[in-house]
Backbone as a printed PyTorch tensor [residue, N CA C, xyz], in Angstrom:
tensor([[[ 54.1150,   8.9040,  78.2010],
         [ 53.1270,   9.0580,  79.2570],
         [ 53.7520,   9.8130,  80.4230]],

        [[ 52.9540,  10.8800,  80.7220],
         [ 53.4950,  11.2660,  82.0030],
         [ 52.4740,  11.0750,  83.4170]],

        [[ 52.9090,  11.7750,  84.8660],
         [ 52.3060,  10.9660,  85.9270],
         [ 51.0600,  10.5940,  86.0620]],

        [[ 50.5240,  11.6940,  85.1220],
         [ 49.0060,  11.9660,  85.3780],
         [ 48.4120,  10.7530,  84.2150]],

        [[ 48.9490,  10.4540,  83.0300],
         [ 48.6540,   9.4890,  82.1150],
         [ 48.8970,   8.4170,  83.2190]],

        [[ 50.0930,   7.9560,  83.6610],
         [ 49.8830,   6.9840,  84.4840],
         [ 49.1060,   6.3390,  85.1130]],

        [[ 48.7050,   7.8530,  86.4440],
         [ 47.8770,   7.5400,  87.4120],
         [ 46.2790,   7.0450,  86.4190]],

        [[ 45.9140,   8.0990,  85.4770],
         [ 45.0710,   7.3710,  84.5630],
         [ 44.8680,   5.8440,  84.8360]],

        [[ 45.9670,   5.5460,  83.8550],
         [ 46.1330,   4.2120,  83.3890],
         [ 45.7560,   3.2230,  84.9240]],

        [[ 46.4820,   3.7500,  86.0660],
         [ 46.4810,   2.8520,  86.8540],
         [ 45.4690,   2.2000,  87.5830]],

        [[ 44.4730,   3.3840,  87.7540],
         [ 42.8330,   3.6090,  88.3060],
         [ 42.0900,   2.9920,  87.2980]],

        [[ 42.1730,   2.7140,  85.9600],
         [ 41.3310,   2.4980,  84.8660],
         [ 41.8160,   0.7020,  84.9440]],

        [[ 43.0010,   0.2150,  85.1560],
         [ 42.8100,  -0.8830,  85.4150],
         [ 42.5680,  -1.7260,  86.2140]],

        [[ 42.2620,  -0.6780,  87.6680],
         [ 41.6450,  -0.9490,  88.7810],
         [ 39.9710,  -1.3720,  88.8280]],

        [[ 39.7960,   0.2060,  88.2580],
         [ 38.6870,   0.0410,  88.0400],
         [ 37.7670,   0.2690,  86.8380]],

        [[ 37.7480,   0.0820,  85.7170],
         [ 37.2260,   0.8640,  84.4910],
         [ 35.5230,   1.1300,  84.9170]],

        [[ 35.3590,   1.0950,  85.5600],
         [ 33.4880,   1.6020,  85.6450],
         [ 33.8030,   2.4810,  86.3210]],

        [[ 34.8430,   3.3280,  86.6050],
         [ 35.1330,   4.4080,  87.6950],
         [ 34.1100,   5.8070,  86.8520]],

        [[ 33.5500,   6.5220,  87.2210],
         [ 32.9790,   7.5660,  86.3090],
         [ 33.9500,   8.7790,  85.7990]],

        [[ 33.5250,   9.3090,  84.7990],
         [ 34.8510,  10.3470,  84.5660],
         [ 35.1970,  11.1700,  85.7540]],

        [[ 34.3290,  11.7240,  86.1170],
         [ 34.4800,  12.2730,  87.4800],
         [ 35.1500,  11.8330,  88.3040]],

        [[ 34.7140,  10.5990,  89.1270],
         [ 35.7010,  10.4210,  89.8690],
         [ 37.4690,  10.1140,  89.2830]],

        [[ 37.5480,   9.7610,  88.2100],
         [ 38.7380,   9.6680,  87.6130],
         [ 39.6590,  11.1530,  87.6560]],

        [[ 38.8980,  12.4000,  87.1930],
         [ 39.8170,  13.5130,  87.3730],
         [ 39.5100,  13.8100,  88.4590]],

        [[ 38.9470,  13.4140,  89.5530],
         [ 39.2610,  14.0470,  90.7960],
         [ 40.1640,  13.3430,  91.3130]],

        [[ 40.5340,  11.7670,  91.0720],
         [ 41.5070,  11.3660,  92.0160],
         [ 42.7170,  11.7700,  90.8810]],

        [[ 42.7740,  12.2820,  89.9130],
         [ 44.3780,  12.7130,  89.1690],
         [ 44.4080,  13.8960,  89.2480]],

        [[ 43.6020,  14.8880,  89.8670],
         [ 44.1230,  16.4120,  89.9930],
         [ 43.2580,  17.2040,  88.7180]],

        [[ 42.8640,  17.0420,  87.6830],
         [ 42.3490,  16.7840,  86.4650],
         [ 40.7220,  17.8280,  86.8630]],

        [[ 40.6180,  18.7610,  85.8290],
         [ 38.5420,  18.7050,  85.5310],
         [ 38.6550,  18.0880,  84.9690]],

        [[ 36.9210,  17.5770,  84.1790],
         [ 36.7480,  15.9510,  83.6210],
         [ 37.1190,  16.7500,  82.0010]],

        [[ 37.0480,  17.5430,  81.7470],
         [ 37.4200,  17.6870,  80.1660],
         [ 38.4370,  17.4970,  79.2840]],

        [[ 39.8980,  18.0150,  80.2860],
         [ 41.0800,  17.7140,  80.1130],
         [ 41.5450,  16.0530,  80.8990]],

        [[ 40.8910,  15.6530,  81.3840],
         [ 40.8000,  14.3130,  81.8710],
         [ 40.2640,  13.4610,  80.7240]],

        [[ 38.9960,  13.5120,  80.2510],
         [ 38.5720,  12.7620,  79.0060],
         [ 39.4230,  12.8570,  77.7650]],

        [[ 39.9560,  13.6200,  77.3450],
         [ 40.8780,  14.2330,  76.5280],
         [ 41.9730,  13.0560,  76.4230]],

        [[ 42.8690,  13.3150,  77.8860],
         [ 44.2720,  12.5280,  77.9360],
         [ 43.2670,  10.6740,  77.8650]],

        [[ 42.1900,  10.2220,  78.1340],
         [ 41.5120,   8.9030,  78.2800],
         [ 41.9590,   9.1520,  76.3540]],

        [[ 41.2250,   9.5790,  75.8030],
         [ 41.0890,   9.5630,  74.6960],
         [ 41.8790,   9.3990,  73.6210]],

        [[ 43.3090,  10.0690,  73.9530],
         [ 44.3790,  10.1230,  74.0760],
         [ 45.1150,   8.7980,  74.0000]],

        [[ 44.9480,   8.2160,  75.4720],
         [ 45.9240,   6.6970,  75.8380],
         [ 45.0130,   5.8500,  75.3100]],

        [[ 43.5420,   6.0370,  74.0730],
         [ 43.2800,   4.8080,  74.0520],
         [ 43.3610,   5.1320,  72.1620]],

        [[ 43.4690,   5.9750,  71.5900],
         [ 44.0950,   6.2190,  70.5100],
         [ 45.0820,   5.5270,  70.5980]],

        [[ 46.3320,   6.2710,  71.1450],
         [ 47.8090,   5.6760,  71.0180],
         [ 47.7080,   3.9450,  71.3030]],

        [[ 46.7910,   3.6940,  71.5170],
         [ 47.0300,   1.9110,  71.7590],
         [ 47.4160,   1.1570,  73.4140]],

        [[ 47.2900,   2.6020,  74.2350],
         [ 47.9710,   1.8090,  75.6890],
         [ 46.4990,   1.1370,  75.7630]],

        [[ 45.0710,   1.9260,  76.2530],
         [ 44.2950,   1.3670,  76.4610],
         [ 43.4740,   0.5460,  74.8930]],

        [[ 43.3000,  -0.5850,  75.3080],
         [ 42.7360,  -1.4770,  74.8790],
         [ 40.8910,  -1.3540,  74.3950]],

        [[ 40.8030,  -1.9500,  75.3890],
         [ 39.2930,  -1.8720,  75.2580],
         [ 39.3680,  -2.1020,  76.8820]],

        [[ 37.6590,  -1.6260,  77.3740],
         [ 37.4200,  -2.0920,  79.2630],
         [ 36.2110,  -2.8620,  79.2990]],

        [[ 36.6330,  -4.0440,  79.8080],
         [ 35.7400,  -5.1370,  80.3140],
         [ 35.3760,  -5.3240,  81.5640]],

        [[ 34.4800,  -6.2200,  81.5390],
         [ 33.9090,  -6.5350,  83.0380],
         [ 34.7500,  -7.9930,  83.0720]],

        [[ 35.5190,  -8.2210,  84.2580],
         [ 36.1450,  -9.0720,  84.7170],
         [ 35.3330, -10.2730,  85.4560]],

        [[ 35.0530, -11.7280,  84.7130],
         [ 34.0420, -12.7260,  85.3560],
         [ 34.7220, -13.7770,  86.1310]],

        [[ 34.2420, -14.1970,  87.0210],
         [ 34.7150, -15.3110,  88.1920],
         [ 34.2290, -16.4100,  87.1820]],

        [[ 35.3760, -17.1830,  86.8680],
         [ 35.2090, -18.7100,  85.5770],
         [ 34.3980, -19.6410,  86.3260]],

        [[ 34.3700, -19.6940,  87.5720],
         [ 33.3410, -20.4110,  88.6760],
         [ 32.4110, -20.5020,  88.5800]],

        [[ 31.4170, -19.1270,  88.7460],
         [ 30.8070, -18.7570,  88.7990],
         [ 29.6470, -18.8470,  87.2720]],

        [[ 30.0700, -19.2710,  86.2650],
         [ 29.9440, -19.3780,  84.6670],
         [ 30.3480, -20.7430,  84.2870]],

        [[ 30.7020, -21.6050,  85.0390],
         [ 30.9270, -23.0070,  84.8920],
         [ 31.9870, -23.1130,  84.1330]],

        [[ 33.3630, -22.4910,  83.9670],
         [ 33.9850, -22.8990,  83.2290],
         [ 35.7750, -22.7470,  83.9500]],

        [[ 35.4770, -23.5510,  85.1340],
         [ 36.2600, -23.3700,  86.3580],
         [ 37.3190, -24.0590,  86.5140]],

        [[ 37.8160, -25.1300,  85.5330],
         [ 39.3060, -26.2580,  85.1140],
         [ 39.7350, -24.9200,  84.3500]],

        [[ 41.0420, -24.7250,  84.8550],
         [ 42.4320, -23.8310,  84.0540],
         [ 43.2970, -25.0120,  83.6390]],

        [[ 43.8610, -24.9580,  82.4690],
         [ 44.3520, -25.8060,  81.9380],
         [ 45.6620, -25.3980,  81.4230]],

        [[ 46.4550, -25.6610,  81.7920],
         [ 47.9000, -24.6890,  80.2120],
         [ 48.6000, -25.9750,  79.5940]],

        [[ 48.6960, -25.5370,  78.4960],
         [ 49.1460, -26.2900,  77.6400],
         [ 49.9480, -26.2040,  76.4210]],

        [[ 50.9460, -27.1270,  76.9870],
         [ 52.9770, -27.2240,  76.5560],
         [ 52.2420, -27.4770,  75.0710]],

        [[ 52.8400, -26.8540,  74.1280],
         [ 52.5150, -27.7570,  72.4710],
         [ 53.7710, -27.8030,  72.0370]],

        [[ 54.4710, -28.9010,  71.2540],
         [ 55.6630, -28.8090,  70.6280],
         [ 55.2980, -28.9880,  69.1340]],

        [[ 55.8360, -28.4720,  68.3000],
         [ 55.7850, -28.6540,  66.9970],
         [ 56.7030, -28.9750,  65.7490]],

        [[ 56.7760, -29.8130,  64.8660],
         [ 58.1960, -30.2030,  64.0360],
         [ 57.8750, -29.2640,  62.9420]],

        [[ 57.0360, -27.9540,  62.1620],
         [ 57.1780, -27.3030,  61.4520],
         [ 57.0000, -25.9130,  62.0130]],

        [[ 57.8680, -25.2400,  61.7710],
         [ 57.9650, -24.0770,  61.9840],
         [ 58.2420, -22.5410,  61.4040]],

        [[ 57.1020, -23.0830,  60.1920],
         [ 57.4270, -22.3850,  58.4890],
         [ 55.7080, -21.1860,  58.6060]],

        [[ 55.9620, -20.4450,  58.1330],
         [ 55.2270, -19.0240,  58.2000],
         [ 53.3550, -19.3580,  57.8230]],

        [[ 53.5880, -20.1920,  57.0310],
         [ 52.2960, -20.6690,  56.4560],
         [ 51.8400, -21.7370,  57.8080]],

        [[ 52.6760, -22.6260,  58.0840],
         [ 52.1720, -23.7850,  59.0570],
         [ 51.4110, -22.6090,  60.1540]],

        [[ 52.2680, -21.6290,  61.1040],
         [ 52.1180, -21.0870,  62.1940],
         [ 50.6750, -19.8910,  61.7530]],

        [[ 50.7720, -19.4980,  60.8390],
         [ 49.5420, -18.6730,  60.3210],
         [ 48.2800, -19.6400,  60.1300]],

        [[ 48.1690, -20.8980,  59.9640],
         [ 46.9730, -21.7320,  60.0390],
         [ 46.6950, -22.1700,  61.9120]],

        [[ 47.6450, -22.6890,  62.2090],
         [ 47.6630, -23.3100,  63.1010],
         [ 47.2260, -21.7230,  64.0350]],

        [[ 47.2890, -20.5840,  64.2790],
         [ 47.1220, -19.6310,  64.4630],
         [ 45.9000, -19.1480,  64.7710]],

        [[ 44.9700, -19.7230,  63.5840],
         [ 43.7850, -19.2340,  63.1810],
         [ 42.6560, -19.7730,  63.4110]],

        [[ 43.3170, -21.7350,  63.6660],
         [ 42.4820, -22.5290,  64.1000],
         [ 42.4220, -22.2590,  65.2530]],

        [[ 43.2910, -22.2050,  66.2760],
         [ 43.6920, -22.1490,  67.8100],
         [ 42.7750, -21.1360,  68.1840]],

        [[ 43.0630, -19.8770,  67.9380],
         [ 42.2930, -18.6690,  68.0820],
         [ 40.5920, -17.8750,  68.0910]],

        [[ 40.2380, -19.7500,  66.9440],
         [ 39.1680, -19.5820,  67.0630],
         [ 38.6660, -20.6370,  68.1750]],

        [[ 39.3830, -21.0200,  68.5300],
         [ 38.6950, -22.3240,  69.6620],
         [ 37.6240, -21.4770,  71.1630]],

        [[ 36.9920, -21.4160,  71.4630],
         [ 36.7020, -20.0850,  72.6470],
         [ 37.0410, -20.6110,  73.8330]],

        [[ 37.4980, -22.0310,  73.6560],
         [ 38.1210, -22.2970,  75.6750],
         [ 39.2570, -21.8670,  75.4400]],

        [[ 39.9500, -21.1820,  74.7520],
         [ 41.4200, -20.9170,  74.2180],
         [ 41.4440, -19.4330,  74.9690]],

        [[ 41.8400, -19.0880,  76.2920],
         [ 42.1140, -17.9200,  76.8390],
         [ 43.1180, -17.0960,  76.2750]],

        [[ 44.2010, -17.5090,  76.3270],
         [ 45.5710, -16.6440,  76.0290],
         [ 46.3570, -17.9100,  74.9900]],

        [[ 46.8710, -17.0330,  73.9120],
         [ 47.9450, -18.0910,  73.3240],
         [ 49.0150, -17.4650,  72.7410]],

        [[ 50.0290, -17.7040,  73.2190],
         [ 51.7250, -17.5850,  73.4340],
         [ 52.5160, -18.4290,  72.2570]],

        [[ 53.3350, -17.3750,  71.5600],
         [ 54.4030, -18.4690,  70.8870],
         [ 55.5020, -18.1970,  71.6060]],

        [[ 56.3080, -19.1050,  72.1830],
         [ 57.5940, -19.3490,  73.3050],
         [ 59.0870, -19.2950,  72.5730]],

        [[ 59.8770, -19.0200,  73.7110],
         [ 61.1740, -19.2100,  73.0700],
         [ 61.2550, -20.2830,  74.1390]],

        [[ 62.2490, -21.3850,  74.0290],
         [ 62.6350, -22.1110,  74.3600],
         [ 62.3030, -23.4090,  74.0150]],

        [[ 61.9730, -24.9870,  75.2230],
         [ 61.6610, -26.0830,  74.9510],
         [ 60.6450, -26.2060,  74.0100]],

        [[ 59.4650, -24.9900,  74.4270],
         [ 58.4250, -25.2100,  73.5910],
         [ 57.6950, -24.8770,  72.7280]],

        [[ 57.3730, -24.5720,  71.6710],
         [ 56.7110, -23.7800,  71.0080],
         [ 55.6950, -22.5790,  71.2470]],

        [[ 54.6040, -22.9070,  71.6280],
         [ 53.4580, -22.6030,  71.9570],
         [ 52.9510, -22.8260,  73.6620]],

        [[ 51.8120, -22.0950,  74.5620],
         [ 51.6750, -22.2610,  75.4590],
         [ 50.4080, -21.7760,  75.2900]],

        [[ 49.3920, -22.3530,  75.4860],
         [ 47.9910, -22.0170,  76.0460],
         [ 47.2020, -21.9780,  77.0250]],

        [[ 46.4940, -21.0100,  77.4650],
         [ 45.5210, -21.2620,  78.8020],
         [ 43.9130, -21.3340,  78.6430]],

        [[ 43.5080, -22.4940,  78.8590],
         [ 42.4930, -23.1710,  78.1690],
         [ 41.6440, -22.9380,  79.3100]],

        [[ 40.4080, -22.4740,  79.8990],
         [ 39.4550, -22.9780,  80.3380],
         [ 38.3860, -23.4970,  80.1430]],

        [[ 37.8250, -24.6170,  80.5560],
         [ 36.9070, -25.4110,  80.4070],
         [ 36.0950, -25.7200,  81.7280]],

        [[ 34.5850, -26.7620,  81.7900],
         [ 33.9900, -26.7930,  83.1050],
         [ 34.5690, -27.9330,  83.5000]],

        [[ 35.0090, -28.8840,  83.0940],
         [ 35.6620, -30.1810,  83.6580],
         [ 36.4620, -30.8690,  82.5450]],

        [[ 37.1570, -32.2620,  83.4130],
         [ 37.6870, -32.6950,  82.5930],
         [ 37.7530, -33.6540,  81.3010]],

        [[ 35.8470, -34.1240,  81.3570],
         [ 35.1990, -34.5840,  80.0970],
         [ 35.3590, -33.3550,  78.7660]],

        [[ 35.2640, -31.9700,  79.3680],
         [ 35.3600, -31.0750,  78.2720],
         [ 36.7960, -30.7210,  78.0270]],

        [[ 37.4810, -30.9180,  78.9270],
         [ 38.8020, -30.8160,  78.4520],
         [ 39.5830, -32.0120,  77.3740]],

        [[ 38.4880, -33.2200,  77.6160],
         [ 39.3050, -34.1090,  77.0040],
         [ 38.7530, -33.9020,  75.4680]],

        [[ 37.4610, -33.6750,  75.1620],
         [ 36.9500, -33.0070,  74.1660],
         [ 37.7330, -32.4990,  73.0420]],

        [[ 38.1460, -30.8380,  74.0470],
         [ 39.0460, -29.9160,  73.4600],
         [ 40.2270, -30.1500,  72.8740]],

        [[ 40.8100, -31.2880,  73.8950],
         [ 42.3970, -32.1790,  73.2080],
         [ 42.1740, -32.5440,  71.8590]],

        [[ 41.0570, -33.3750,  72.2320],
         [ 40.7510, -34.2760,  70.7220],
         [ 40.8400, -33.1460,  69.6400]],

        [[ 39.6570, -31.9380,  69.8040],
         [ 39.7610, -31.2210,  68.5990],
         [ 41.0300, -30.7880,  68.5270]],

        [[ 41.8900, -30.4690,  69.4750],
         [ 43.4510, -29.4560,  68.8240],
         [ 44.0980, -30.5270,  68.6630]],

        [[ 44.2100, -31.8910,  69.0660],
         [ 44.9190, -32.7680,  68.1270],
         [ 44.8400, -33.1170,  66.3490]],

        [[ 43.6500, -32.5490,  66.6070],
         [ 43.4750, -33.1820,  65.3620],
         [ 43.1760, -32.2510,  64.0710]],

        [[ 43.4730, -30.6450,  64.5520],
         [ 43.4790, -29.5980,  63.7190],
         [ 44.6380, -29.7600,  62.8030]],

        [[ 45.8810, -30.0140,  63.1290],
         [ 47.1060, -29.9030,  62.5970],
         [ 48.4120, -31.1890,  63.4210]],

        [[ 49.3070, -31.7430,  62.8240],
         [ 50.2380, -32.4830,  63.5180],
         [ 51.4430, -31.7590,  64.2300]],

        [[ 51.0520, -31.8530,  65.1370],
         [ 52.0580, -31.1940,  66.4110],
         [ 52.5070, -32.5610,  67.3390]],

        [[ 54.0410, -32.3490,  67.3340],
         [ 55.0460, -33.0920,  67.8730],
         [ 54.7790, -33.8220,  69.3410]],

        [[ 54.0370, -32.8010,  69.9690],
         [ 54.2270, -32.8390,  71.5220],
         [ 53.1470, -32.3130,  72.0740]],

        [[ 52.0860, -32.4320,  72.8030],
         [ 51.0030, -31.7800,  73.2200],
         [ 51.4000, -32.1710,  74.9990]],

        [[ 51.6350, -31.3420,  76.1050],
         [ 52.0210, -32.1580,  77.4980],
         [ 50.1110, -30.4210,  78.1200]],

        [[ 49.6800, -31.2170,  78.9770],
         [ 48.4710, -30.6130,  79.7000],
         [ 48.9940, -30.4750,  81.1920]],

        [[ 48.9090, -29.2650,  81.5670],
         [ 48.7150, -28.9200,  83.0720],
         [ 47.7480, -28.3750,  83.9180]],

        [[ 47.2590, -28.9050,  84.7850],
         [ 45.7500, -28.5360,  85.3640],
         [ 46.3520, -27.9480,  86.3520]],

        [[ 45.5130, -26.5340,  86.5340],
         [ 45.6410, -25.6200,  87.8730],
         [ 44.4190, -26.2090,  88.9860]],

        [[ 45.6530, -26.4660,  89.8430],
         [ 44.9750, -26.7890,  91.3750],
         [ 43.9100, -25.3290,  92.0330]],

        [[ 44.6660, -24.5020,  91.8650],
         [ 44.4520, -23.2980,  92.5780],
         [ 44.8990, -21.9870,  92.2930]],

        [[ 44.2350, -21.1390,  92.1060],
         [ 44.5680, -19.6300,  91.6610],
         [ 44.9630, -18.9420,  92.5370]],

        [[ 46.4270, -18.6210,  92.8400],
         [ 46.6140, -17.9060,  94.1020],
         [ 46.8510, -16.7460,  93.7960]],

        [[ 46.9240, -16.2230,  92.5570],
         [ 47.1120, -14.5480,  91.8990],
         [ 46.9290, -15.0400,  90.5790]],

        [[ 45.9120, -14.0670,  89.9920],
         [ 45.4470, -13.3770,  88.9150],
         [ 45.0120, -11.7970,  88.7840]],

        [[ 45.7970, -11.2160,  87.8480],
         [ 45.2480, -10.2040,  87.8340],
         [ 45.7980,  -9.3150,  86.3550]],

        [[ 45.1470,  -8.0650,  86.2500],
         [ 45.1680,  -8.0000,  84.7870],
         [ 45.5740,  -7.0590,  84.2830]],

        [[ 45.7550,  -6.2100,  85.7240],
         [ 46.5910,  -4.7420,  85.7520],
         [ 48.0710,  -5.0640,  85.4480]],

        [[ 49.1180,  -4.5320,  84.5740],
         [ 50.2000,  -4.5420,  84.3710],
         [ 50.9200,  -3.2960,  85.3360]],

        [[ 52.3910,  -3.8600,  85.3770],
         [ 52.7980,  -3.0560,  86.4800],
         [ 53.2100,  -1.8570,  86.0130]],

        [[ 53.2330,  -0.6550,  86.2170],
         [ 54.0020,   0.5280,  85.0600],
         [ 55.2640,   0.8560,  85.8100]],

        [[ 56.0360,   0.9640,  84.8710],
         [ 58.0430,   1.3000,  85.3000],
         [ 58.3060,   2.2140,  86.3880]],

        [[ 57.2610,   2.8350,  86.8010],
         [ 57.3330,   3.3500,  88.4510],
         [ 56.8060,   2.5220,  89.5570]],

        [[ 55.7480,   1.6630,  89.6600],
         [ 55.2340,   0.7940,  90.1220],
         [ 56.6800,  -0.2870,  90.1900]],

        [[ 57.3500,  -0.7210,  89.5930],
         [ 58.5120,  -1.4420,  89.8230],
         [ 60.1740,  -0.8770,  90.4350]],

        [[ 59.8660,   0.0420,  90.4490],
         [ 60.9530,   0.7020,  90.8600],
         [ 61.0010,   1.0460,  92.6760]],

        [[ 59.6630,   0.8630,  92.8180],
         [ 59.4290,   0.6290,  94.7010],
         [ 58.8360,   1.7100,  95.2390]],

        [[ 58.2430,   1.5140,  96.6990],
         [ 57.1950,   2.0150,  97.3090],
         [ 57.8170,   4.2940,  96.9590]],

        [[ 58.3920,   4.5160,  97.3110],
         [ 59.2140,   5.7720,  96.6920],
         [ 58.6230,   6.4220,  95.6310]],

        [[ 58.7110,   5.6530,  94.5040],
         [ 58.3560,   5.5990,  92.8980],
         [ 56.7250,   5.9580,  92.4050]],

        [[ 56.3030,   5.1360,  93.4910],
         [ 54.8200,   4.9980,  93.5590],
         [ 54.1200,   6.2890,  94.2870]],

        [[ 55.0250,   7.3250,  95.3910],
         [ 54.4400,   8.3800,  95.9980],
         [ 54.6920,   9.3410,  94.8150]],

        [[ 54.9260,   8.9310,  93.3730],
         [ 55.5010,  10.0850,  92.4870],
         [ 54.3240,   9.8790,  91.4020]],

        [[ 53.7160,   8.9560,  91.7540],
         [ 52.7440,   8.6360,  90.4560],
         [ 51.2660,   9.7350,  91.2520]]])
């Protein structure tokens, strides 16, 4: 990727409803060779897919939950089921296999904690896992979904180059 893929990238995770237009006007870009390089970073796999970003509040499903799982099998077949069940659960936001204490890490949202206790029951009882520990988020003081790109970390400098 070079600056202009960047700056792309960076505006698109700002804003993805940005119109092509305004996209090659803020990268220097006409929109043809602008749609092109879009087309481009979402071939190669940087871009994903673009969503509309929802307030969990706002949709009733406002308890963040993460959750420690420990497990005593750790054989290719166990983790490919256990995988498949998890994945299909839909309060199941993000799910992580860990290095360290714990296996697994999930971020569960749900509207309260009758539905959270629900949800336990079912992932207890999908498969036998060692250790299940639940952490409830008090408060969201940063979320966000833009990743930082290797100039963006390198400091304010870095960033007049993008």
């Amino acid at each position: 990727m070079d600056a202009i893929d960047r700056k792309i990238v960076v505006l698109l995770q700002e804003d993805a409803s940005l119109s092509l237009a305004q996209i090659a006007h803020r990268v220097g870009l006409s929109q043809s060779p602008c749609w092109k390089r879009i087309q481009r970073l979402e071939k190669a796999g940087v871009i994903l897919k673009r969503v509309a970003l929802i307030s969990p509040e706002s949709i009733g499903v406002g308890l963040t939950v993460f959750v420690s799982i420990e497990t005593g099998d750790h054989s290719s077949a166990w983790l490919a089921k256990f995988a498949q069940t998890v994945t299909a659960m839909p309060e199941v936001m993000e799910f992580h296999r860990m290095a360290g204490d714990i296996d697994y890490m999930l971020r569960v949202a749900v509207p309260d904690m009758q539905a959270y206790d629900a949800f336990y029951k079912r992932l207890i009882d999908t498969m036998p896992l060692k250790n299940v520990t639940s952490r409830f988020s008090m408060e969201r003081v940063k979320s966000t979904t833009a990743y930082p790109l290797p100039a963006e970390l390198r400091g304010p400098a870095a960033k007049k180059k993008l």
